[in-house]
N, C-alpha and C positions, 0 to 999 in steps of 0.2 A: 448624295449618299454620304454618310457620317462617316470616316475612317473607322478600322477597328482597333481595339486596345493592340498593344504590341504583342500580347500573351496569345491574340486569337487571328496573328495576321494571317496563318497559313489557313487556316478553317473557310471552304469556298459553298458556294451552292451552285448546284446543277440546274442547268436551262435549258430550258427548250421555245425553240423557236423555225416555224412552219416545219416541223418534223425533223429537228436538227436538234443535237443536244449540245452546250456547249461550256464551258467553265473557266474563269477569266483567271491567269498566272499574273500573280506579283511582280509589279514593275522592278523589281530587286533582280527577279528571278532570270526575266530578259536578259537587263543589262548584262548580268553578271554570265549569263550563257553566249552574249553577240548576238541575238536571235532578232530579227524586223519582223517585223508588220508582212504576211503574206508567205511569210518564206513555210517551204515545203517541210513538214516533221513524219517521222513516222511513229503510228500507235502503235503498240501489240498490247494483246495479254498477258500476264506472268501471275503465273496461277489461277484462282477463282476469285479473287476481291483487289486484284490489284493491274494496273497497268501502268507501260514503259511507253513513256514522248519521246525521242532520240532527234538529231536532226538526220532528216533527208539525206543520203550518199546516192548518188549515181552508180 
């Protein structure tokens, strides 16, 4: 897959796959949170067109 310009790195597409939907975060965005491979986040809503990834607390 071709990288994107720098102007449209945040700009992603939504996937679906066997009835999952999914959208891949910017390896920037990882690093720069501490976040691995599998670790647990939680989604919510915030408002009608937006939602909140937080990581995981017990």
């Amino acid at each position: 897959m071709p990288r994107r310009k720098l102007s449209n790195r945040d700009i992603r597409n939504i996937q679906k796959s066997h009835g999952t939907y999914y959208i891949s975060i910017p390896i920037e965005i990882m690093r720069d949170l501490g976040w691995k491979e599998r670790q647990k986040v939680r989604v919510r809503r915030s408002g009608k067109k937006k939602i909140i990834i937080s990581d995981w607390e017990q």
